[in-house]
Short mmCIF file of the C-alpha atoms (twelve columns), coordinates in Angstrom:
data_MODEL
# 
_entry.id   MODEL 
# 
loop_
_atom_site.group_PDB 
_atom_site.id 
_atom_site.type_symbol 
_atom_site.label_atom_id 
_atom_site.label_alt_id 
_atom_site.label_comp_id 
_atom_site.label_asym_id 
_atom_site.label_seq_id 
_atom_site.Cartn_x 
_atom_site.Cartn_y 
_atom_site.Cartn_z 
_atom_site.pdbx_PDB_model_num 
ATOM 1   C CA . UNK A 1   0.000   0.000   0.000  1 
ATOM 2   C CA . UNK A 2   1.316   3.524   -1.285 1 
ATOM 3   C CA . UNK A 3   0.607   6.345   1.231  1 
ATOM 4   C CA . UNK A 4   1.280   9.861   -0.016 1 
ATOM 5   C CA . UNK A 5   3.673   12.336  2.094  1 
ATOM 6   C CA . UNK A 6   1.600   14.411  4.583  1 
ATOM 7   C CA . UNK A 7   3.218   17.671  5.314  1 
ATOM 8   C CA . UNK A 8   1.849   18.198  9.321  1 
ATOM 9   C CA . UNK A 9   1.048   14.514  9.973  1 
ATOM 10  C CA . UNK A 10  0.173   14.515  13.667 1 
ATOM 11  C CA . UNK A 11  -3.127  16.009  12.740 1 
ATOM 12  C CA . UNK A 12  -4.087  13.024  11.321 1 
ATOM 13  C CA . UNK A 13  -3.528  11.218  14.281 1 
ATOM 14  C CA . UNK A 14  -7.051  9.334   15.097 1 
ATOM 15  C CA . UNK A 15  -8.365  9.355   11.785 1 
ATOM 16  C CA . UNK A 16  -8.328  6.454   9.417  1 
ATOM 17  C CA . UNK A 17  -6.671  5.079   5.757  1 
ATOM 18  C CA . UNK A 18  -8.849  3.173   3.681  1 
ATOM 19  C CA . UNK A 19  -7.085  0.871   1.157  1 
ATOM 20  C CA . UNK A 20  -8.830  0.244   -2.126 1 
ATOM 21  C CA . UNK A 21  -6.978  -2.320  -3.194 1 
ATOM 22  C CA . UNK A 22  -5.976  -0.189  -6.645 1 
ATOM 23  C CA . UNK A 23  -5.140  2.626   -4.871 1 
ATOM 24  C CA . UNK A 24  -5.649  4.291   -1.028 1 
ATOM 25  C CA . UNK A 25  -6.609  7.299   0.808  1 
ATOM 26  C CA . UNK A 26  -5.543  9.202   4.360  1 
ATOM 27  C CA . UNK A 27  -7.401  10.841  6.354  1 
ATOM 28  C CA . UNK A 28  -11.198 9.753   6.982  1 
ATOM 29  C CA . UNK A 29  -13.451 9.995   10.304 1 
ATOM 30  C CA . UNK A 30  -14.737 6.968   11.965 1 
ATOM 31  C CA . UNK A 31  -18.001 8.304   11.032 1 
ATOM 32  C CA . UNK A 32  -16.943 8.325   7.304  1 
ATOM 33  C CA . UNK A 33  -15.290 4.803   7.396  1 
ATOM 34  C CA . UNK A 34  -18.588 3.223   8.489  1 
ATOM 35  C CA . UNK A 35  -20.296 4.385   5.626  1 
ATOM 36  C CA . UNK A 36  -18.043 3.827   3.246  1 
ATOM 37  C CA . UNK A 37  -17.794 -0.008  4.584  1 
ATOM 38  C CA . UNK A 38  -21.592 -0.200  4.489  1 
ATOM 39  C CA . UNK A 39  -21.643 0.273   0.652  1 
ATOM 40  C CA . UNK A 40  -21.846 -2.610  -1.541 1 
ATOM 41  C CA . UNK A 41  -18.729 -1.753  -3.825 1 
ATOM 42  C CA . UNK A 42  -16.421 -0.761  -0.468 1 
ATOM 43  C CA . UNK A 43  -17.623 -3.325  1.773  1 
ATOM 44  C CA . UNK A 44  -14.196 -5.572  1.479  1 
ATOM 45  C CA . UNK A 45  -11.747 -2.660  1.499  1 
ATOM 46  C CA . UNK A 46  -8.588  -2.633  4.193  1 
ATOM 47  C CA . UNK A 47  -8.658  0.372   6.717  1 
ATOM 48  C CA . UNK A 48  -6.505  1.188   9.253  1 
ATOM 49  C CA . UNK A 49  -6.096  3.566   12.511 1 
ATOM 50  C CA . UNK A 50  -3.293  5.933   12.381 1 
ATOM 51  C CA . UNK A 51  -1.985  5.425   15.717 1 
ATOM 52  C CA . UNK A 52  1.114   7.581   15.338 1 
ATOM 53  C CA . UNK A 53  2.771   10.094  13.457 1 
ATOM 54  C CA . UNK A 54  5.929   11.638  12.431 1 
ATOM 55  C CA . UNK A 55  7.730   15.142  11.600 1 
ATOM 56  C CA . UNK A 56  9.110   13.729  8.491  1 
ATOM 57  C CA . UNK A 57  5.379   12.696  7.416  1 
ATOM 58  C CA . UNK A 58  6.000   8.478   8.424  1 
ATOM 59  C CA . UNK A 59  2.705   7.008   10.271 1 
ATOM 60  C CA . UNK A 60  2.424   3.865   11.967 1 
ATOM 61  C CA . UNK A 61  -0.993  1.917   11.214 1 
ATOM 62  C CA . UNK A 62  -3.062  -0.156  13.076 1 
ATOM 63  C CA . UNK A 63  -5.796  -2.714  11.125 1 
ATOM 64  C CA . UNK A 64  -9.168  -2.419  12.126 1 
ATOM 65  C CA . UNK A 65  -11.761 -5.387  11.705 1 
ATOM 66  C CA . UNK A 66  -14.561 -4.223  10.070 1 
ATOM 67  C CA . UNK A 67  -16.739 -5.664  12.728 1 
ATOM 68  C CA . UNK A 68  -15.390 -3.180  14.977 1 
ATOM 69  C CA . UNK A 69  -17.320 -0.220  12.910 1 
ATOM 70  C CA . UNK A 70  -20.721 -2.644  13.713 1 
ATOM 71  C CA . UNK A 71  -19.880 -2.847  17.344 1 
ATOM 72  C CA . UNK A 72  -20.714 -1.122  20.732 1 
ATOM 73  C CA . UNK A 73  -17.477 -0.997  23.345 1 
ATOM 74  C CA . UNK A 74  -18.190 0.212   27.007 1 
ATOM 75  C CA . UNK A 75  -16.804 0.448   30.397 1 
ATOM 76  C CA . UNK A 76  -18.671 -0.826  33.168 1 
ATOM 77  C CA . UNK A 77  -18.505 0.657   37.090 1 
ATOM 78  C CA . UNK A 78  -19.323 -1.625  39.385 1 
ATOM 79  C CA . UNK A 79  -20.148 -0.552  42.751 1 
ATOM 80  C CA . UNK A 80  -21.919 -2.725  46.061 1 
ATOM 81  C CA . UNK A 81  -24.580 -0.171  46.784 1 
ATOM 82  C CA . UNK A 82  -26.934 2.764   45.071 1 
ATOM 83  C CA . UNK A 83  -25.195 5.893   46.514 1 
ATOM 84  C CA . UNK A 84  -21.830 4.891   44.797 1 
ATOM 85  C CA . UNK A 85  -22.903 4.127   41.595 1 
ATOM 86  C CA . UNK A 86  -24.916 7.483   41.847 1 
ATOM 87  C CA . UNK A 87  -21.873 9.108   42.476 1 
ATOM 88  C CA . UNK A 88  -20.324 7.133   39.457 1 
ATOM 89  C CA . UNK A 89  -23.148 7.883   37.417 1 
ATOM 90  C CA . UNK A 90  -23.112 12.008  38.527 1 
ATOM 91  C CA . UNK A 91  -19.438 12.544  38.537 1 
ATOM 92  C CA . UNK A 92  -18.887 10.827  34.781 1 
ATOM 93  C CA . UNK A 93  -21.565 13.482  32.959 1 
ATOM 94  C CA . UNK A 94  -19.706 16.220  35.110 1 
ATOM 95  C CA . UNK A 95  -16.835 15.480  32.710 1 
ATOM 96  C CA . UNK A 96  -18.918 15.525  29.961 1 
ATOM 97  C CA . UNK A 97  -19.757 19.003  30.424 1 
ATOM 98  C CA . UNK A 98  -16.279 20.135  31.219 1 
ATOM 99  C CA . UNK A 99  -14.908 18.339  28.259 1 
ATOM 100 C CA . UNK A 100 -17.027 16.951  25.813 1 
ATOM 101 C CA . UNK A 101 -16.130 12.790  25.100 1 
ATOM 102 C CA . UNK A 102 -14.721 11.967  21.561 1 
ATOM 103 C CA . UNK A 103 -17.385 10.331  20.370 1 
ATOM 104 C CA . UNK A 104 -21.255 10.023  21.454 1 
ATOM 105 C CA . UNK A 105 -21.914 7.682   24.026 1 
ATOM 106 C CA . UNK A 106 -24.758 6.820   26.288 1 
ATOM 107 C CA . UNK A 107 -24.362 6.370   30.333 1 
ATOM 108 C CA . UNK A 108 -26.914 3.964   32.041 1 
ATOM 109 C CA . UNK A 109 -27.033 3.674   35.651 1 
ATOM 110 C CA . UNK A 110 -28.395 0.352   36.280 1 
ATOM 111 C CA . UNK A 111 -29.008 -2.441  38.757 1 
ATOM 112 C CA . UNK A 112 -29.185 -6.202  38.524 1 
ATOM 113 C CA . UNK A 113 -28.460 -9.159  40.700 1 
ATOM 114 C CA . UNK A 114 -25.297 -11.134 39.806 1 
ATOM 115 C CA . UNK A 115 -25.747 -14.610 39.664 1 
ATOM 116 C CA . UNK A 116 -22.779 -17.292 40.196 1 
ATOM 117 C CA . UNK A 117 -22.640 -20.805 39.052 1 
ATOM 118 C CA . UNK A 118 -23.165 -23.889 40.857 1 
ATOM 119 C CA . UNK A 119 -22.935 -27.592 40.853 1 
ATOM 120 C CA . UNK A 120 -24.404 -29.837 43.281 1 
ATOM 121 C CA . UNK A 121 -24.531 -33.550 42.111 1 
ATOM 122 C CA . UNK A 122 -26.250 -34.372 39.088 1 
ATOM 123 C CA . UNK A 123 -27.660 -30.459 39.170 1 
ATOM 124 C CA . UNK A 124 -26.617 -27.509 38.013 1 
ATOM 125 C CA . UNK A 125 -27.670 -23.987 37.331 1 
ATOM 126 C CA . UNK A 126 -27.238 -20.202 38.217 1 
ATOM 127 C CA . UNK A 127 -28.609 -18.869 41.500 1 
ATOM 128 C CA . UNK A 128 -28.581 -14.614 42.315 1 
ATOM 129 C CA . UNK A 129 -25.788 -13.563 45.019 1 
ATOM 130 C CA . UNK A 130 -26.065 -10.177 45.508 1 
ATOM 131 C CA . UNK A 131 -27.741 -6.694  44.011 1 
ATOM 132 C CA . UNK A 132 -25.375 -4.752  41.791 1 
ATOM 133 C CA . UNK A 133 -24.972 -1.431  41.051 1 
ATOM 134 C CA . UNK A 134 -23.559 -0.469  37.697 1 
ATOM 135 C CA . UNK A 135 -22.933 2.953   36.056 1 
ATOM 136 C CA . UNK A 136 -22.005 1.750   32.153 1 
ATOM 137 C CA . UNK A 137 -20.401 4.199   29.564 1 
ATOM 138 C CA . UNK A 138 -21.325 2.341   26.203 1 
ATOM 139 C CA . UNK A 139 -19.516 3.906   22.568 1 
ATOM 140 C CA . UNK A 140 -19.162 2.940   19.171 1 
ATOM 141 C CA . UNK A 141 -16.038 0.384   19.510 1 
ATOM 142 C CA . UNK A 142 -13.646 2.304   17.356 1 
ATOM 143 C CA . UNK A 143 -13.474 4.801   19.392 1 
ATOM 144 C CA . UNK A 144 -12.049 2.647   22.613 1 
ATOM 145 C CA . UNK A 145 -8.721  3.732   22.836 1 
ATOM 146 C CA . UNK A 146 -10.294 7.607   22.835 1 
ATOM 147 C CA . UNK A 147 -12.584 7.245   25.488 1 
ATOM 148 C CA . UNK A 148 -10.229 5.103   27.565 1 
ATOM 149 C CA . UNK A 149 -7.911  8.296   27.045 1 
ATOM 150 C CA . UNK A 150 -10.687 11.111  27.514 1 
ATOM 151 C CA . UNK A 151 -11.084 9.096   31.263 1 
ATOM 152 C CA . UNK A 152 -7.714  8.556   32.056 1 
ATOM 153 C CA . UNK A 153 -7.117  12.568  31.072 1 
ATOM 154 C CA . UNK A 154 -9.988  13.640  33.523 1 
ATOM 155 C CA . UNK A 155 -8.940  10.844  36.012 1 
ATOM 156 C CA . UNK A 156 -12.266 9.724   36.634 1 
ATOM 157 C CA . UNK A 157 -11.738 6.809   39.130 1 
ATOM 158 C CA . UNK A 158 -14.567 4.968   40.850 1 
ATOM 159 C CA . UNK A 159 -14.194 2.436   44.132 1 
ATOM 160 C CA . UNK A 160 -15.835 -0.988  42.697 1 
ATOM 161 C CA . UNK A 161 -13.866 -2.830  39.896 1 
ATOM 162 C CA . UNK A 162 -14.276 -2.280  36.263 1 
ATOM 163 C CA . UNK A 163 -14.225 -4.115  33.229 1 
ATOM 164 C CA . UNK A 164 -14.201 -3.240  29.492 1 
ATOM 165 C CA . UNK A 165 -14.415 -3.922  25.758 1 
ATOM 166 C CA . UNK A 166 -17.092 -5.357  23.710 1 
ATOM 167 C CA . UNK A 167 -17.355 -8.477  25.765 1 
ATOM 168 C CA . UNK A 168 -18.121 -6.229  28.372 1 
ATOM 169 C CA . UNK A 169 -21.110 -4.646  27.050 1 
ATOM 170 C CA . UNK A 170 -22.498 -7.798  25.626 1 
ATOM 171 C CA . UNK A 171 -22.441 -9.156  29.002 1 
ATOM 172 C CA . UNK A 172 -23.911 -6.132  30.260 1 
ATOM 173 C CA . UNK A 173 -27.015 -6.665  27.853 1 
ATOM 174 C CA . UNK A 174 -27.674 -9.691  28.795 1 
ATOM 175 C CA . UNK A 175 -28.036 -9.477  32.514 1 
ATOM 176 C CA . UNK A 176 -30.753 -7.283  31.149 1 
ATOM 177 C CA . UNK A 177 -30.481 -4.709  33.993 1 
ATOM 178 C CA . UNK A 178 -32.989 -2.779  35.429 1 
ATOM 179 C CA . UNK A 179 -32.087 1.157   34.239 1 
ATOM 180 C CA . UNK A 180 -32.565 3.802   36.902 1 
ATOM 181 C CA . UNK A 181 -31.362 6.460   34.907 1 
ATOM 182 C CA . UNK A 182 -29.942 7.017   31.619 1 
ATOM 183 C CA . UNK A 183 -28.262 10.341  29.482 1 
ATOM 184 C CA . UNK A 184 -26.770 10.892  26.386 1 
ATOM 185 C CA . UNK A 185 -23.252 12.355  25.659 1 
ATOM 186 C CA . UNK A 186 -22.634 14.182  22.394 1 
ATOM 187 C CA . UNK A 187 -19.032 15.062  21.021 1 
ATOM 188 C CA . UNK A 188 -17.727 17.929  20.028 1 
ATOM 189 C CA . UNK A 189 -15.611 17.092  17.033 1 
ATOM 190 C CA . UNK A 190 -13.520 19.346  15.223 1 
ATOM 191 C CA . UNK A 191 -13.796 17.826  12.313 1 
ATOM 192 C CA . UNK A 192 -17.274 17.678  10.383 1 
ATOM 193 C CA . UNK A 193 -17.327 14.322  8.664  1 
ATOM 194 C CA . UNK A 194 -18.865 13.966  5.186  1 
ATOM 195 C CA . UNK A 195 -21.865 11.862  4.109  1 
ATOM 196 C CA . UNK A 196 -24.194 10.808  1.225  1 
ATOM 197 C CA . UNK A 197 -22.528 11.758  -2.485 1 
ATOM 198 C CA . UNK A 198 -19.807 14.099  -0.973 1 
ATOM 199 C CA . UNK A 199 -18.004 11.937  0.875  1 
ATOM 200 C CA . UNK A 200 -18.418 8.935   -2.446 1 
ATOM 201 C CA . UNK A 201 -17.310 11.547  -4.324 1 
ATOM 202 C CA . UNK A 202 -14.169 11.957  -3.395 1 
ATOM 203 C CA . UNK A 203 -13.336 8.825   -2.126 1 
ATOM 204 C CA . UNK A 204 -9.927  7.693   -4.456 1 
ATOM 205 C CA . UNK A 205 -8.590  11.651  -3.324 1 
ATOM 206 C CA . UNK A 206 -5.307  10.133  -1.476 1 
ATOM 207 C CA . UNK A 207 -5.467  13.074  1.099  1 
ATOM 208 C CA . UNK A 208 -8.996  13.625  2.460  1 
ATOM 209 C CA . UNK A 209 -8.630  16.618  4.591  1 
# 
């Protein structure tokens, strides 16, 4: 794959290359990557993350599944009692409104009972332990390493233990918890990304912005 010389290339730092097999491009949202992969004639293309850049214009790449464009990634805060996870729950959209996350993402504060397994004899099933008290932060899963940097930069730290990914999530879903509240987080991204006939329009440009 051929990658054209970038004069400035730390500002593309977060944003994607698509290889078209026949030729590529630098420089694409996450946004714009998804729909690109979504269209019949792009839907087997190559992309990857730039993940670092340097003075001279040299980038190192990361590959990214396309899966991970059709996926939701989350961290989950678990706490052993109501007034914690409020606190969780409170303190997280706080940051929010100081600095905006990189991506939109939706924080549930939710509680379920955990259930272990057990075997006794010739029987064996689940049985509930204890109540749980989660406050989940669930994002498109490209944008993991961004919001695992956006918390780490506003050191937002919680008491219970915490677990992540897309794994994560799916197990979160399926305990089916009981939401006690819920809010929405909206980005503020400096750059606009492009949609519809604009963005197909200009897809074989090799640098997008």
């Amino acid at each position: 794959m051929k990658l054209p010389v970038l004069k400035k290339a730390d500002k593309y730092v977060g944003l994607y290359v698509v290889d078209f097999g026949e030729s590529s491009s630098v420089g694409f949202t996450a946004d714009e990557v998804a729909e690109i992969l979504d269209s019949e004639k792009y839907k087997d293309c190559k992309v990857y993350k730039i993940h670092r850049a340097y003075p001279e214009g040299r980038m190192e790449l990361k590959g990214v599944r396309k899966e991970t464009f059709e996926l939701e990634a989350g961290m989950i805060f678990y706490e052993d009692n109501e007034a914690d996870a409020k606190s969780d729950f409170k303190a997280l959209i706080n940051i929010a409104i100081q600095s905006a996350p990189p991506c939109r993402a939706k924080v549930q504060l939710a509680k379920y009972k955990a259930t272990e397994i057990y075997s006794h004899r010739e029987h064996r099933g689940h049985r509930d332990i204890n109540e749980k008290f989660v406050t989940a932060l669930i994002y498109p899963a490209e944008y993991d390493d961004e919001v695992s940097r956006w918390l780490l930069d506003n050191d937002y730290k919680t008491k219970g233990a915490v677990e992540g990914g897309v794994a994560a999530v799916e197990r979160y879903y399926q305990a089916k918890p009981e939401i006690i509240r819920r809010h929405q987080l909206f980005s503020q991204s400096v750059i606009e990304s492009r949609t519809g006939e604009e963005l197909l329009a200009n897809l074989k440009v090799a640098i997008q912005r």
